[in-house]
Backbone as XML, in Angstrom:
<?xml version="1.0"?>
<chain id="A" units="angstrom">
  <residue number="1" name="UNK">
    <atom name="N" x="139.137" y="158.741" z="-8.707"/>
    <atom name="CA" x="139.295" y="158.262" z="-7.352"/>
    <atom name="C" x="138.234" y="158.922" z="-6.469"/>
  </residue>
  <residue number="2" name="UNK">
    <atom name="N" x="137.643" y="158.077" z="-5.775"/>
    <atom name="CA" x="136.340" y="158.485" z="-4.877"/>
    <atom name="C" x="137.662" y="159.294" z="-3.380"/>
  </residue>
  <residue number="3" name="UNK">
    <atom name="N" x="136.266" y="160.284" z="-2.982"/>
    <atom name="CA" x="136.856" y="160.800" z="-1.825"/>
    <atom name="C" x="135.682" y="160.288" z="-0.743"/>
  </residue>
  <residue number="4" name="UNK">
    <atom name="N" x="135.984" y="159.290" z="0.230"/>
    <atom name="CA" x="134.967" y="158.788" z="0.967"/>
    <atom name="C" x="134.240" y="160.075" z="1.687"/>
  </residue>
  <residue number="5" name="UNK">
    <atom name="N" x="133.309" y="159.627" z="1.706"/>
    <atom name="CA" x="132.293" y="160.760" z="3.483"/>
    <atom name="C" x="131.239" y="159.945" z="4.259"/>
  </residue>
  <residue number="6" name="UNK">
    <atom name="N" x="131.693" y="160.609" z="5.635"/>
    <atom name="CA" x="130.743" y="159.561" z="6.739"/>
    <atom name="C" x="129.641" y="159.381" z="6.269"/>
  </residue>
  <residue number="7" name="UNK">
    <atom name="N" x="128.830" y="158.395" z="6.667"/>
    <atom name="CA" x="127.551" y="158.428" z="6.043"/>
    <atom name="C" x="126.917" y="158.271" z="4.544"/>
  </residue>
  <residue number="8" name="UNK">
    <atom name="N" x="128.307" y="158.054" z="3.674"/>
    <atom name="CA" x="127.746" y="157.742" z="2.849"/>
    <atom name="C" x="127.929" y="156.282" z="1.778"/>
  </residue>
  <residue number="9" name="UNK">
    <atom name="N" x="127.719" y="155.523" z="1.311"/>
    <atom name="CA" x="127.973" y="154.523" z="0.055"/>
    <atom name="C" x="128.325" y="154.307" z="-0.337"/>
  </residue>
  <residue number="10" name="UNK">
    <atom name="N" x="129.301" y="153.217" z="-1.100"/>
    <atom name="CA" x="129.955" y="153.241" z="-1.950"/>
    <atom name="C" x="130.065" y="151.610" z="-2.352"/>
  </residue>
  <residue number="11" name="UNK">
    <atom name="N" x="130.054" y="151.170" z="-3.372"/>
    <atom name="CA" x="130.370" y="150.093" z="-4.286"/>
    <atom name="C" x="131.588" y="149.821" z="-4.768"/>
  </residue>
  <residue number="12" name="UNK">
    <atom name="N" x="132.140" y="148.225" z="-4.578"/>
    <atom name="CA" x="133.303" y="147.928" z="-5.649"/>
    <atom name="C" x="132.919" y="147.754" z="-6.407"/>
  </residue>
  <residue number="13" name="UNK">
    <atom name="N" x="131.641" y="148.023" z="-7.043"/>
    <atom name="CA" x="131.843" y="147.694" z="-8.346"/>
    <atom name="C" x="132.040" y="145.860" z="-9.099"/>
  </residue>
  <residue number="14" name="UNK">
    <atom name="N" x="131.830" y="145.113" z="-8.164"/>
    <atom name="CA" x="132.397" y="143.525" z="-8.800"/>
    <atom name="C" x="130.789" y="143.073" z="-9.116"/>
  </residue>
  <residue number="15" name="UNK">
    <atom name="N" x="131.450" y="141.786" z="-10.042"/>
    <atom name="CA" x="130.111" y="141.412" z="-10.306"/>
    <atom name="C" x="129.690" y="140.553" z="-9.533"/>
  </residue>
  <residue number="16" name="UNK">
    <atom name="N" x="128.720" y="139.607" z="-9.356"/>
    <atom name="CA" x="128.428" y="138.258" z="-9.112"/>
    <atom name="C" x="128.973" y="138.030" z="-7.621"/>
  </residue>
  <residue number="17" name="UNK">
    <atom name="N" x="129.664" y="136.883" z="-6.738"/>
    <atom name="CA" x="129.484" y="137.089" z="-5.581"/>
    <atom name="C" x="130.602" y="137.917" z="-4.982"/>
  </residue>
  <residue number="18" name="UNK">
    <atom name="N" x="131.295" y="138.617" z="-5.878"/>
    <atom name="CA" x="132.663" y="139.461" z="-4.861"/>
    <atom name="C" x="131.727" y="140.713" z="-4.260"/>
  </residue>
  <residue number="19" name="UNK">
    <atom name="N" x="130.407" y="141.454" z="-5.162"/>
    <atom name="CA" x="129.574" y="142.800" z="-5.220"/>
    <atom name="C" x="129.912" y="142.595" z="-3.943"/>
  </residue>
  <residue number="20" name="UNK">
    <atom name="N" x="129.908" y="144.286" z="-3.436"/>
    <atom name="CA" x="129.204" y="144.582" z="-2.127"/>
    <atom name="C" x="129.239" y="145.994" z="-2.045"/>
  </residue>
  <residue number="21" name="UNK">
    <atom name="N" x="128.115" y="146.165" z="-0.831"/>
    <atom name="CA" x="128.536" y="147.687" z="-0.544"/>
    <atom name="C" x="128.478" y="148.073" z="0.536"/>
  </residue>
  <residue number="22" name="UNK">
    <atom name="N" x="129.378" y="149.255" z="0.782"/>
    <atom name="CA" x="129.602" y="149.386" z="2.150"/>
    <atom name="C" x="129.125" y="150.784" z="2.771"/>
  </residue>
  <residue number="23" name="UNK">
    <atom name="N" x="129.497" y="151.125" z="3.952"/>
    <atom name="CA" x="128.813" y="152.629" z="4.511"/>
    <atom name="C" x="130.079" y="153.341" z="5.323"/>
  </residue>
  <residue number="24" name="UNK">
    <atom name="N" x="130.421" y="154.455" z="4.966"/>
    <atom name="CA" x="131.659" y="155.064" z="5.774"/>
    <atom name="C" x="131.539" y="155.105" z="6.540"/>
  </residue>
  <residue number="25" name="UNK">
    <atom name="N" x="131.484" y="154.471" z="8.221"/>
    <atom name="CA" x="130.828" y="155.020" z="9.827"/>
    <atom name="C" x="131.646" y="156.293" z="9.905"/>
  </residue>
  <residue number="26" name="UNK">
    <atom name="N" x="132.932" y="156.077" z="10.176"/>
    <atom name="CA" x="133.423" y="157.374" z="10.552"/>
    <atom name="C" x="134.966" y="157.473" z="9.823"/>
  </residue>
  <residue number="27" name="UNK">
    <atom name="N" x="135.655" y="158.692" z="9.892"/>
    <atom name="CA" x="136.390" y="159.055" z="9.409"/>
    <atom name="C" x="137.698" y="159.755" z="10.460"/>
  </residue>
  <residue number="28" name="UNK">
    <atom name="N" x="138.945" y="159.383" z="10.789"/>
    <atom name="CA" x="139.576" y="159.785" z="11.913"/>
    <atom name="C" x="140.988" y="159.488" z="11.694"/>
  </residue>
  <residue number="29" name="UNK">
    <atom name="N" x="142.041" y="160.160" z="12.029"/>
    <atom name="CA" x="143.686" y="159.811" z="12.001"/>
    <atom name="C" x="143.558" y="158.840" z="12.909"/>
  </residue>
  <residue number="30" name="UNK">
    <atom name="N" x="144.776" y="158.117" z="12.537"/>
    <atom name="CA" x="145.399" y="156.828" z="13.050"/>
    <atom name="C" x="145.370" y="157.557" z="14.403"/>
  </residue>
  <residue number="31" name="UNK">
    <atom name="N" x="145.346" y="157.166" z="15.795"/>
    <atom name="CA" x="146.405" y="157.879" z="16.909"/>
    <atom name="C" x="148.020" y="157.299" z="17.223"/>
  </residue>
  <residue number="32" name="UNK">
    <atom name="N" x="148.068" y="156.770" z="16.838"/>
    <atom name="CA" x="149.318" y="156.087" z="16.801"/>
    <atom name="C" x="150.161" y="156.912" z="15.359"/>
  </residue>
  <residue number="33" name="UNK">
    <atom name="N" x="149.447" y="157.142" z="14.184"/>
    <atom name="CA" x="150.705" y="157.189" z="13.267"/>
    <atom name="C" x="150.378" y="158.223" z="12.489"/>
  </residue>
  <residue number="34" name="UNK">
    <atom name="N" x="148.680" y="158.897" z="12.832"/>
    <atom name="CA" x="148.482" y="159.725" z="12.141"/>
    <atom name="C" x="148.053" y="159.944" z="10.684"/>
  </residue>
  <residue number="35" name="UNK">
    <atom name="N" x="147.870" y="158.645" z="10.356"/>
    <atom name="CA" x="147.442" y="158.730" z="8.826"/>
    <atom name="C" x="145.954" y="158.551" z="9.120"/>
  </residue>
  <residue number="36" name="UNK">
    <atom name="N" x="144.939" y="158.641" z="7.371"/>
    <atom name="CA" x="143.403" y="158.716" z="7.464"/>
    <atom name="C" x="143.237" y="157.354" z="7.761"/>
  </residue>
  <residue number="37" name="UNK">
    <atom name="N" x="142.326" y="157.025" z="8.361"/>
    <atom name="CA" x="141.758" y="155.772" z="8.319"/>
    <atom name="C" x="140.417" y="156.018" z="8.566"/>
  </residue>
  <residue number="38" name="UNK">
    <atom name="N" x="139.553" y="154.918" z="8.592"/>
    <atom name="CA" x="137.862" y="154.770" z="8.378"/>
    <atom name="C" x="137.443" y="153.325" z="8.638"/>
  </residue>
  <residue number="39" name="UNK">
    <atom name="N" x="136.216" y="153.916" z="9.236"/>
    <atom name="CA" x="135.887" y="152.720" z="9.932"/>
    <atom name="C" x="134.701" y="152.611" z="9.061"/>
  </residue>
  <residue number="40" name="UNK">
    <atom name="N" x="134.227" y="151.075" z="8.660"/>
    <atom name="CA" x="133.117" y="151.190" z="7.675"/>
    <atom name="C" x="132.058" y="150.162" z="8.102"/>
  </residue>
  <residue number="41" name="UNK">
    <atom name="N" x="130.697" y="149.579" z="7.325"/>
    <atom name="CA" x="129.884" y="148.892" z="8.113"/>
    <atom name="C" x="129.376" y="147.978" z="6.555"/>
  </residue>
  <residue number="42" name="UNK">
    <atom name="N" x="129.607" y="146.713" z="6.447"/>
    <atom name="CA" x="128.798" y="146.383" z="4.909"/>
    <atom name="C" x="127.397" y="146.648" z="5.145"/>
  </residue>
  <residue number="43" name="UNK">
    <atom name="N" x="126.777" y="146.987" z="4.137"/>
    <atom name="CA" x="124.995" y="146.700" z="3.956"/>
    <atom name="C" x="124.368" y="145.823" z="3.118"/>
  </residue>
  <residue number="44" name="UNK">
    <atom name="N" x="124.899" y="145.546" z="2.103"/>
    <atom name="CA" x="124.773" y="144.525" z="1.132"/>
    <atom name="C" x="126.202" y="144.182" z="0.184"/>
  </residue>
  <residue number="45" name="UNK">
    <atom name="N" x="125.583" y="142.857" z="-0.540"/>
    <atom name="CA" x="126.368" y="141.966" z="-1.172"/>
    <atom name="C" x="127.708" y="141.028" z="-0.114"/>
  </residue>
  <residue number="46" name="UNK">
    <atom name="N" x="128.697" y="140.774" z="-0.569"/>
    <atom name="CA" x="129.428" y="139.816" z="-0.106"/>
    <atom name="C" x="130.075" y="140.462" z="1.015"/>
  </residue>
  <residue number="47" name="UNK">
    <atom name="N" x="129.754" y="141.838" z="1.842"/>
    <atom name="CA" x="130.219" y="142.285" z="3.204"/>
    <atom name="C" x="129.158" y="142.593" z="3.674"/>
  </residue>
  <residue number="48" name="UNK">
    <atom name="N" x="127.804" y="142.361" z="3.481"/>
    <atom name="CA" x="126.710" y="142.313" z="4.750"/>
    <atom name="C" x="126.760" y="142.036" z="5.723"/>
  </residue>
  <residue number="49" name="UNK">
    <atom name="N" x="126.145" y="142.712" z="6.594"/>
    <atom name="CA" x="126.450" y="142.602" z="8.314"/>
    <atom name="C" x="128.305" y="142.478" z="8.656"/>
  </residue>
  <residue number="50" name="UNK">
    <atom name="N" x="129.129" y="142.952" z="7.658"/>
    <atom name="CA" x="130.334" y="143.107" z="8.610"/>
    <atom name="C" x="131.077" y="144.329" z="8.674"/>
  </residue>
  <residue number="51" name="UNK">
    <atom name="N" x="131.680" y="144.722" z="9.662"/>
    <atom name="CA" x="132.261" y="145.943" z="9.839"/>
    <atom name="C" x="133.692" y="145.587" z="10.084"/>
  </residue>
  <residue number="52" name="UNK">
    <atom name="N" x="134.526" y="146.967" z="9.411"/>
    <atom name="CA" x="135.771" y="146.573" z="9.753"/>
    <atom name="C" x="136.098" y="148.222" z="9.941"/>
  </residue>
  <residue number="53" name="UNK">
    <atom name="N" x="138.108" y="148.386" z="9.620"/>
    <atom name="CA" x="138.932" y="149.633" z="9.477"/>
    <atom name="C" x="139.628" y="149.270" z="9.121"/>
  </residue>
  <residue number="54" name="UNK">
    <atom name="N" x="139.982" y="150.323" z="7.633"/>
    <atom name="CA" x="141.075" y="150.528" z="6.752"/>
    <atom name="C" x="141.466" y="151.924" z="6.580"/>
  </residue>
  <residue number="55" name="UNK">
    <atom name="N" x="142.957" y="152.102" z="6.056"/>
    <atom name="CA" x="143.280" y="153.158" z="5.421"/>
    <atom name="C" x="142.352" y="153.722" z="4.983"/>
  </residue>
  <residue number="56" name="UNK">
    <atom name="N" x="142.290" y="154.839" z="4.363"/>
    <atom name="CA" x="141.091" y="155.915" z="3.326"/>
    <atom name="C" x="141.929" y="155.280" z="2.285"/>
  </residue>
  <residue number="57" name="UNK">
    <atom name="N" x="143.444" y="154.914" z="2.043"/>
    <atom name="CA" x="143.732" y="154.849" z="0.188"/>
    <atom name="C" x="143.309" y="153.008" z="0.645"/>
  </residue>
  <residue number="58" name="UNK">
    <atom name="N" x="142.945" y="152.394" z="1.267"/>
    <atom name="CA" x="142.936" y="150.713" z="0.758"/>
    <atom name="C" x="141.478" y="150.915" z="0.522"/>
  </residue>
  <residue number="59" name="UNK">
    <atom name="N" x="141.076" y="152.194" z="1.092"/>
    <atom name="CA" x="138.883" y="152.085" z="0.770"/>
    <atom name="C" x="139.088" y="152.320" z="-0.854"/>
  </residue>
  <residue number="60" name="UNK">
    <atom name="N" x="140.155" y="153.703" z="-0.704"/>
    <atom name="CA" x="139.738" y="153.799" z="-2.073"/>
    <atom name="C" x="140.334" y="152.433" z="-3.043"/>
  </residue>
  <residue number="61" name="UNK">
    <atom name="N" x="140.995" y="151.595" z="-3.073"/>
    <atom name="CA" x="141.666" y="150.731" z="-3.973"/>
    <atom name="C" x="140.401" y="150.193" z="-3.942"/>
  </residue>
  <residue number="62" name="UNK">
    <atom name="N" x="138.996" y="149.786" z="-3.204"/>
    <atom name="CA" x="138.152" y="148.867" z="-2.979"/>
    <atom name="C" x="136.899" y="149.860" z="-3.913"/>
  </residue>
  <residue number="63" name="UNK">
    <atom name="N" x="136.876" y="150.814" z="-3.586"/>
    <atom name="CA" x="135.597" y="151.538" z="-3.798"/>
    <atom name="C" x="135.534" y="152.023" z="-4.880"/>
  </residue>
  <residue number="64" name="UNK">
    <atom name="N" x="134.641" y="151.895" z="-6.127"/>
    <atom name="CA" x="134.631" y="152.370" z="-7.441"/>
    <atom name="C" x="134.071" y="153.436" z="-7.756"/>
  </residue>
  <residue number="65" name="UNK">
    <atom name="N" x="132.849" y="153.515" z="-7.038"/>
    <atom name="CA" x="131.888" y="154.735" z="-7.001"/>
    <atom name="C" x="130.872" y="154.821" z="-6.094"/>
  </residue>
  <residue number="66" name="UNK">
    <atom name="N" x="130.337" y="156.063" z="-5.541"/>
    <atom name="CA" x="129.235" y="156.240" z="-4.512"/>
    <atom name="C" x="127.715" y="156.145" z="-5.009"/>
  </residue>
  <residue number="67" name="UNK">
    <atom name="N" x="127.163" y="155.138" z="-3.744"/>
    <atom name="CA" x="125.768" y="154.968" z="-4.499"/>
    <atom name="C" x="124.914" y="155.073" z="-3.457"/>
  </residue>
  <residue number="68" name="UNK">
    <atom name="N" x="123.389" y="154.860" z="-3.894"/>
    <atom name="CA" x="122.414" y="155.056" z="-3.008"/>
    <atom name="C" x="121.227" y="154.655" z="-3.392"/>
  </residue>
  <residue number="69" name="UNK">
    <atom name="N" x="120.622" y="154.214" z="-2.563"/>
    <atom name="CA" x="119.145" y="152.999" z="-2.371"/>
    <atom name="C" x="118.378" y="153.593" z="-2.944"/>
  </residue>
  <residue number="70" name="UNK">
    <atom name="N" x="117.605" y="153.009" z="-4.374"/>
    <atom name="CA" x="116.624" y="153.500" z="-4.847"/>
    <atom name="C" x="115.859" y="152.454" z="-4.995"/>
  </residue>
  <residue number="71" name="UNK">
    <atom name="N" x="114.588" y="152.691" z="-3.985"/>
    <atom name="CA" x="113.751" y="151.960" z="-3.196"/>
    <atom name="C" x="114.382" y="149.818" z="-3.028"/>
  </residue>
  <residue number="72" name="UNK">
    <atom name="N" x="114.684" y="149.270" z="-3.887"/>
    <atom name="CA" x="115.361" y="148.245" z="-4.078"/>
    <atom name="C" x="116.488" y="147.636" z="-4.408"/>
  </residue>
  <residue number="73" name="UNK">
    <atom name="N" x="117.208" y="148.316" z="-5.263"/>
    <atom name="CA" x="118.256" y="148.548" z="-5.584"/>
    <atom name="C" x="119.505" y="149.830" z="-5.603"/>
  </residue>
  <residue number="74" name="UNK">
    <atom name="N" x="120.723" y="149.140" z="-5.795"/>
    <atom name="CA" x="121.872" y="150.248" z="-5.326"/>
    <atom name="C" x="121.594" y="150.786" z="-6.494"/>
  </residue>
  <residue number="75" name="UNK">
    <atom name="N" x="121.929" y="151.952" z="-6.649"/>
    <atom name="CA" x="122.178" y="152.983" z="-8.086"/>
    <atom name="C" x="123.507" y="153.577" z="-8.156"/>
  </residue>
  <residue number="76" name="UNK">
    <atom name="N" x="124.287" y="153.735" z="-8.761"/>
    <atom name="CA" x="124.956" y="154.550" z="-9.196"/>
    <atom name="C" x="124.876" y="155.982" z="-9.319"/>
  </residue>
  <residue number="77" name="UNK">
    <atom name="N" x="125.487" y="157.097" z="-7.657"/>
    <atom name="CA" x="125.376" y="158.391" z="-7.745"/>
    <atom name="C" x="126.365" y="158.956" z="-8.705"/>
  </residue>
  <residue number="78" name="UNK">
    <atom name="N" x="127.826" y="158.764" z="-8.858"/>
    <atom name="CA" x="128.618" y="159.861" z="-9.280"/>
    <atom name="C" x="129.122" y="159.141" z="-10.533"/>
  </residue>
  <residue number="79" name="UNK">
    <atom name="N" x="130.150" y="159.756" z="-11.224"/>
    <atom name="CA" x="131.186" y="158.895" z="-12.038"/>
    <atom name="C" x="132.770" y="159.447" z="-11.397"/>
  </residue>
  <residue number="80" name="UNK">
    <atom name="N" x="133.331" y="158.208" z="-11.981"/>
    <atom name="CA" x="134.919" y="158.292" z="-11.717"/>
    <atom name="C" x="135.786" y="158.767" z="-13.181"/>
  </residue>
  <residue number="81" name="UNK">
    <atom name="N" x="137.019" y="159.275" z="-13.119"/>
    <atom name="CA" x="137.619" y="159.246" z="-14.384"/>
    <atom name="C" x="137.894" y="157.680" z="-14.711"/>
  </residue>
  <residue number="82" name="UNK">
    <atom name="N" x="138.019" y="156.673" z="-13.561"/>
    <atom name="CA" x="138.475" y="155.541" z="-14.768"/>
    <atom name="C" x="137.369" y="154.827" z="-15.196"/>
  </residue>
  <residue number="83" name="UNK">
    <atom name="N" x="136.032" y="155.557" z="-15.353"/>
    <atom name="CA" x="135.202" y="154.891" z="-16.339"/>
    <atom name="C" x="134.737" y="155.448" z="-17.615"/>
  </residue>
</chain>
């Protein structure tokens, strides 16, 4: 299970047109209820140009692993245990 951080990447992991990847903007408790939530921004694949906010656990149900732009393409920074 990925632990998100502002500023950084992350991939679901899908193939073909579900891919995408997104960028953590920020990281902050609910004010209302107090749980994590995160506000995020797509950069590529099927959430480009859109921004939303979710829980930190619905990012993580979405997010497979953290990645980062090597010059053209996303790469694969870390591994997870479920791979």
């Amino acid at each position: 299970m990925i632990t998100p951080r502002a500023g950084m990447f992350y991939s679901n992991g899908a193939y073909g047109r579900t891919w995408g990847v997104r960028m953590v903007v920020e990281l902050a408790p609910d004010p209302e209820t107090g749980e994590p939530m995160l506000a995020f921004k797509g950069v590529a694949g099927a959430c480009r140009r859109k921004t939303g906010h979710c829980s930190v656990a619905a990012f993580q149900e979405w997010a497979r692993y953290e990645v980062a732009l090597n010059e053209n393409s996303w790469q694969r920074v870390g591994r997870t245990d479920d791979t």
